[in-house]
C-alpha positions in Angstrom: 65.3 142.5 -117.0 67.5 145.1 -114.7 67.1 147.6 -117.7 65.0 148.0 -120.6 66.7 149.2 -124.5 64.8 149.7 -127.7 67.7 146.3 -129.0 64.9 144.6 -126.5 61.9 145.6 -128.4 63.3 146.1 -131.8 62.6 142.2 -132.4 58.6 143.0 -131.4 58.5 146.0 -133.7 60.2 146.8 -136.7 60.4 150.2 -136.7 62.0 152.7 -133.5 59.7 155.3 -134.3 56.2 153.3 -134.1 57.5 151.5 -131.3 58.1 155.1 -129.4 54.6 155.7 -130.6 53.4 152.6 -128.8 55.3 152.7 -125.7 53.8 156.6 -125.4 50.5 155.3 -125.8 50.8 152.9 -123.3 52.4 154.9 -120.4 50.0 157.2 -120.9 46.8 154.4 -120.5 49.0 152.9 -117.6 48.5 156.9 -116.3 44.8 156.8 -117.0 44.5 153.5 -114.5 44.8 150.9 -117.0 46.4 148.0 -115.0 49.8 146.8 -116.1 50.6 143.4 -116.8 54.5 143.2 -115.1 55.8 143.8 -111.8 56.1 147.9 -111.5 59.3 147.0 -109.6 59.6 150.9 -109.0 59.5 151.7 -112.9 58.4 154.9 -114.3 55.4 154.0 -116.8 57.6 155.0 -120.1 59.8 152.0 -118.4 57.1 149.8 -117.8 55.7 149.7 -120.9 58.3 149.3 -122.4 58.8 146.1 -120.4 55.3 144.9 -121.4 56.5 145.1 -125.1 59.3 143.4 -124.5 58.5 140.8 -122.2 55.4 140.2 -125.1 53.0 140.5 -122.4 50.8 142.6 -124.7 50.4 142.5 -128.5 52.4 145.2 -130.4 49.6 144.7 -133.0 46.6 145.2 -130.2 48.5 148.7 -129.2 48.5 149.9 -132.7 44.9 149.1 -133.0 44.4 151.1 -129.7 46.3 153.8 -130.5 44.9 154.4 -134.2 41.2 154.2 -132.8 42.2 156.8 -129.8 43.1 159.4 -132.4 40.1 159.2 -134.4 38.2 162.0 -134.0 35.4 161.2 -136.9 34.5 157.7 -137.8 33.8 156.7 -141.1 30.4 154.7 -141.9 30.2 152.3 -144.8 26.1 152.0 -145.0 23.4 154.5 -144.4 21.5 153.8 -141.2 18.6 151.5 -141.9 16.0 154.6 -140.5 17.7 157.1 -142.5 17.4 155.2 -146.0 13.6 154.9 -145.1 13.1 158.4 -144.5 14.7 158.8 -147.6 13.5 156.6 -150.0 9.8 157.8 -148.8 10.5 161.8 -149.4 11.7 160.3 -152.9 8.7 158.5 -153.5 6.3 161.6 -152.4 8.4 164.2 -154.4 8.0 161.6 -157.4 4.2 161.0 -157.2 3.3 165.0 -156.8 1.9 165.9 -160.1 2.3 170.2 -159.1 3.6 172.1 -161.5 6.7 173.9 -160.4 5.4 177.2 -160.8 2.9 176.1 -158.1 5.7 175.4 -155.3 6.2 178.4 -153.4 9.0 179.1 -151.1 9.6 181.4 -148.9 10.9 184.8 -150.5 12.2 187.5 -148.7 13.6 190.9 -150.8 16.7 192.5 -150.2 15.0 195.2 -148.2 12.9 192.8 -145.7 15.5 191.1 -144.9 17.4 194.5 -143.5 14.0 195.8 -141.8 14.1 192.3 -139.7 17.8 192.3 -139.3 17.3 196.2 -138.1 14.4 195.0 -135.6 16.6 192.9 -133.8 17.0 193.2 -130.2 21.2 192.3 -129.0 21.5 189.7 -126.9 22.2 190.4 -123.2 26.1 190.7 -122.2 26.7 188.0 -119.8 30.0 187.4 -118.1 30.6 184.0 -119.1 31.9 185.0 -123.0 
């Protein structure tokens, strides 16, 4: 193929925009090192994958995958860790069993005006250069 055109790919992927999406992603793993699976044949990497799509030598399908999971920056979990639901279920059970009144459960209270003596007290922390 002397020169690639989105008429080459269009048949791979529907739509021109997701497939520019793809082709980005993919010259920019074939940057990272990722090895290509055409001849290079002096090809910029936009080019080559490009090539890769349309020569069906990767899955447009796989790419998406790829590229969805690669902006993911927090992963969703379905089920509570196994650990987690343990610790959980025991403080659940221990809060249960306690019999103490409420009035008996002390917290830690602070007034208004403690709370400004210890804020007053504080020493700064030392200037370094690195902020």
């Amino acid at each position: 193929m002397a020169r690639v055109t989105v008429e080459d790919c269009i048949d791979k992927v529907d739509n021109r925009f997701e497939l520019v999406l793809l082709a980005g992603h993919r010259a920019r793993q074939i940057s990272q090192g990722q090895p290509i699976t055409i001849d290079r044949d002096n090809d910029k990497n936009p080019v080559v994958a490009l090539r890769e799509i349309a020569d069906e030598t990767l899955s447009p399908g796989d790419l998406k995958e790829d590229l969805i999971h690669s902006l993911q920056k927090h992963v969703e979990v379905d089920e509570p860790e196994a650990e987690a639901a343990a610790i959980t279920a025991d403080v659940a059970e221990t809060t249960e069993s306690a019999d103490v009144p409420e009035e008996a459960v002390a917290f830690d209270r602070m007034s208004e005006e403690d709370l400004l003596a210890g804020i007053e007290g504080l020493v700064p922390p030392e200037k370094s250069d690195d902020f």
